[in-house]
C-alpha positions, 0 to 999 in steps of 0.5 A: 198712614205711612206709605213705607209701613202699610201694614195688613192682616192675612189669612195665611190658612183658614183662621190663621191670620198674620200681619204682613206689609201690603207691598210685599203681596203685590207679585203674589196678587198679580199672579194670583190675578193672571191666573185667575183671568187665565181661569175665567178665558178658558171657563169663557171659552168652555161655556161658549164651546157647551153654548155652541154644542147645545146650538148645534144639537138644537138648530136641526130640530129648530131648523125641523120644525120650522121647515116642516113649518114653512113646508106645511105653508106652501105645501099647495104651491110645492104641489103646484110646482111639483105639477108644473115641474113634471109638465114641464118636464114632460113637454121637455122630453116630447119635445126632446123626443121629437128634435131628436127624431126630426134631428135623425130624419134630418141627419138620415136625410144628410147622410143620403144627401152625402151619399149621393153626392159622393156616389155623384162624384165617384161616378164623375171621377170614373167617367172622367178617368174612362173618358180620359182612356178612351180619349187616349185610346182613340187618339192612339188608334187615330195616330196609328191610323194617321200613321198608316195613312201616312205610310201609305200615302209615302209608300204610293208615292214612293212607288209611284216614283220607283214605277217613273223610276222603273219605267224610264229604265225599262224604256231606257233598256227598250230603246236600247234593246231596240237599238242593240237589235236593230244593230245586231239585224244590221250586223246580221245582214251584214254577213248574211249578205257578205256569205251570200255573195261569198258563196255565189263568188265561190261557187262561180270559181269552184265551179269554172276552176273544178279543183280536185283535191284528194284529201283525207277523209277526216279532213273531207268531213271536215272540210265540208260545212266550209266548201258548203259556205263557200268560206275557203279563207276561213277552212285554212285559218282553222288549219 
């Protein structure tokens, strides 16, 4: 058979048939052929896709039915468990029932416990702070009273030493009182004696002389305390 000349009958439509060369059908088979195999994957891909929805629609039931299957089979041992469970569940709860009201007596406690310490340490802190202003009180009380001690103790002393003071002055003014007074006694006997004798020498004189003087009347009066002395020298300085 010629390579060049393959020849082949077609049927161009149905009971038409016409010879045409083999070579010149190639494209038109592989198109034909892609497109054929693009038909076949997309009915693939449907069938698996009606495959998978019928799986779908059947695994509930299938999964259903053995479930209750596998139910039935340890429906004993689900009781059980179901039984353990709430026993367990219940020894849970009166044990949570019982922490938490051991947990409250204990916090309760605590909180007592808290309390009084802290009452403890406001009451420390008060009578820490009213020690404080009572130590200063009284030291404040002890300073004054030292300080008036203290003042009076200065202030004796001063007038202790204003007394020695004092008392040397005023016996100082005695003794010279005294001898200020034992002078004037002197001074005063003096010329008490000195009048005495003056008057007896005077009253000698006047009395051998017998002077008459015809004076005025004024000056008689006058004159008289002077003649009484016995001061003659001293009525003529008056003059």
């Amino acid at each position: 058979v010629d390579e060049d000349q393959l020849m082949m009958d077609i049927d161009l439509l149905q009971g038409v048939w016409q010879r045409v060369n083999a070579k010149t059908l190639l494209p038109l088979v592989g198109r034909r052929k892609l497109e054929l195999n693009h038909r076949l994957a997309n009915s693939r891909a449907e069938l698996s896709i009606l495959i998978q929805a019928a799986f779908a629609l059947a695994v509930p039931h299938a999964q259903k039915v053995a479930r209750r299957y596998l139910v039935r089979l340890r429906l004993e041992q689900i009781r059980k468990s179901v039984l353990d469970f709430a026993r367990l569940s219940a020894a849970v709860e009166i044990q949570r029932s019982v922490r938490s009201k051991l947990a409250l007596r204990e916090a309760e406690r605590l909180s007592k416990l808290k309390d009084n310490f802290m009452a403890i340490k406001i009451q420390s802190i008060a009578r820490r702070r009213s020690a404080i202003a009572e130590r200063k009180r009284r030291f404040e009380s002890y300073m004054v009273k030292l300080r008036n001690r203290s003042a009076i103790k200065i202030q004796c002393l001063y007038h202790i030493l204003q007394g020695k003071i004092l008392a040397e002055e005023r016996k100082q003014q005695l003794k010279e009182q005294e001898n200020a007074k034992v002078l004037s006694v002197e001074k005063d006997a003096a010329i008490v004696i000195q009048k005495h004798c003056r008057r007896v020498l005077n009253k000698a004189i006047y009395a051998n002389r017998r002077i008459e003087l015809g004076l005025h009347q004024r000056l008689l009066m006058y004159l008289e305390r002077y003649v009484v002395d016995g001061c003659m020298w001293s009525f003529v300085k008056a003059i």
